[in-house]
N, C-alpha and C positions, 0 to 999 in steps of 0.2 A: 448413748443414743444420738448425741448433736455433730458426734464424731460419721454415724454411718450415715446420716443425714448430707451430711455435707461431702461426704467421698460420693453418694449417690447424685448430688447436683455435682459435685466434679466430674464423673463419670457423664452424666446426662450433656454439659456442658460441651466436651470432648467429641461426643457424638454429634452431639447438632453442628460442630465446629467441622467440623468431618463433612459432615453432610452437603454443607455450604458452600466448601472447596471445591467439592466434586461437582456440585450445580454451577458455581463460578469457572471454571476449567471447563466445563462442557456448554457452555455458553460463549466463553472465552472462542474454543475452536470453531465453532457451529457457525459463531461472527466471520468470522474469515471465509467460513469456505460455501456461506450463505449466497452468492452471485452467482445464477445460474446461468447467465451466459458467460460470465468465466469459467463456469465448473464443464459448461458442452467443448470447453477446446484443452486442447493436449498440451500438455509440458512440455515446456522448450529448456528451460533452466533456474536456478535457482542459486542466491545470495544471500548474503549476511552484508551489512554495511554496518563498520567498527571507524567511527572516528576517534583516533588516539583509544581511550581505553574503555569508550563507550559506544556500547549497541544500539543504532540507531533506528534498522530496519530488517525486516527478512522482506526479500523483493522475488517474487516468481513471475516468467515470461512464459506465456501460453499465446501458439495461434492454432489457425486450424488443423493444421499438418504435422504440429509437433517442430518444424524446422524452423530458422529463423531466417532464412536465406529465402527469397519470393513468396513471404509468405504474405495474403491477401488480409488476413482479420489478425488483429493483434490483441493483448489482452496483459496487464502489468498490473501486480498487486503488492503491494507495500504493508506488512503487517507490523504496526510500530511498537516498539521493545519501550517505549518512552512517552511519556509526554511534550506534547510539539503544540500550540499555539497557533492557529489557520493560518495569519498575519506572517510567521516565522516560516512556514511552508511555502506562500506567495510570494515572500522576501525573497526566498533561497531559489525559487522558479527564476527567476528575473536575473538573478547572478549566478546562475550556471547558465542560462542564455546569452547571456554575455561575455560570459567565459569560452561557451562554441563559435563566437562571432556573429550571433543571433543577431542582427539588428532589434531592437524595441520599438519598433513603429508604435503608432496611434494607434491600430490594431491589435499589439502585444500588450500595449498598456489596458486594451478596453477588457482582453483577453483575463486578463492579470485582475480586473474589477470582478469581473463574472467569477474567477477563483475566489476571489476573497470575500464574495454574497454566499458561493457553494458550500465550499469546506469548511467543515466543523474544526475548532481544535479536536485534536485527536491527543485520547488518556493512553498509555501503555496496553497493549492487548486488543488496540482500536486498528479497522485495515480499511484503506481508498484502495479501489482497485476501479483501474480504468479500463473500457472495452470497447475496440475500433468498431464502429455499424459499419454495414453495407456500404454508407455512403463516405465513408472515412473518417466519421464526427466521432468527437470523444464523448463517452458516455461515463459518468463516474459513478460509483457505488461506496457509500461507507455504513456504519455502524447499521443506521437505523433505515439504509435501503439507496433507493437512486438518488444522487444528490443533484442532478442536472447534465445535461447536455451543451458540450462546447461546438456547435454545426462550423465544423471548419477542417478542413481533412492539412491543412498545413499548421492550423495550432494541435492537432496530433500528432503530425510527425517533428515538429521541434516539440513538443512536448516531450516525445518517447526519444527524442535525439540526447538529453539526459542521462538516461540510461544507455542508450543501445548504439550512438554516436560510436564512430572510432578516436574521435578527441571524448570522450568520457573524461572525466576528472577519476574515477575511480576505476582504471582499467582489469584488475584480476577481476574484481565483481562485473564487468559486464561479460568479458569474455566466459564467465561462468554462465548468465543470464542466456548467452545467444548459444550456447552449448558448444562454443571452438574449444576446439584442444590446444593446450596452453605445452 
């Protein structure tokens, strides 16, 4: 009897284990693709970012047009494979600016404070997705919704110059992003 007792709590076990995956993965997805002004504009392209032998990011570019070429609203979302520390995200902002010959004014630094009050550490399965306004300002969105507004249409485009630069540090991934044929 203590035998079919106990197959019955393994069996019960099994299932609620079950259960829990499927509400974790459907929570999981719904996270990412929850930004509804990312969700109003079209796919432009989409990446993987593999440093050495680990996955770092899935990155998709959305503007209004679907093209990346004069397109007016931009829109770049990052859904992380990893766990990243806010601090280490801000870090890595400032040296890939400086890597495109971004200058760091007083502005880029103030820029760089406003990131590091916004952004969450981000756990594996967590996504920031940024979305150009009207007025060019960066809008960001993560896990638990808008995380804040950067009003500056030039720390958006060196922001998105990261990615979508032609000095990129990661060139197959961007030309995948802007959807050139390679």
């Amino acid at each position: 009897m203590t035998s079919v007792k106990r197959l019955a709590n393994t069996c019960l076990t099994v299932i609620v284990a079950g259960c829990l995956m499927v509400f974790a993965a459907a929570s999981y997805a719904s996270q990412c693709t929850a930004v509804e002004p990312f969700n109003q504009l079209k796919p432009v392209g989409k990446t993987r970012l593999q440093v050495w032998f680990w996955d770092v990011y899935d990155a998709e570019l959305r503007t209004e047009t679907g093209a990346y070429e004069d397109a007016e609203q931009r829109a770049l979302q990052l859904s992380y494979l990893r766990d990243i520390e806010a601090q280490d995200l801000v870090d890595t902002t400032a040296e890939e600016w400086q890597r495109l010959n971004i200058a760091l004014t007083d502005t880029h630094n103030q820029w760089l404070q406003q990131l590091q009050q916004m952004w969450p550490d981000v756990q594996k399965g967590d996504c920031i997705t940024l979305v150009e306004t009207a007025a060019g300002h960066a809008q960001f969105f993560g896990p638990e919704g808008e995380l804040g507004v950067i009003r500056s249409a030039q720390f958006t485009n060196d922001f998105l110059a990261i990615w979508l630069d032609e000095k990129s540090r990661f060139k197959s991934e961007r030309n995948e992003l802007i959807g050139a044929q390679q």
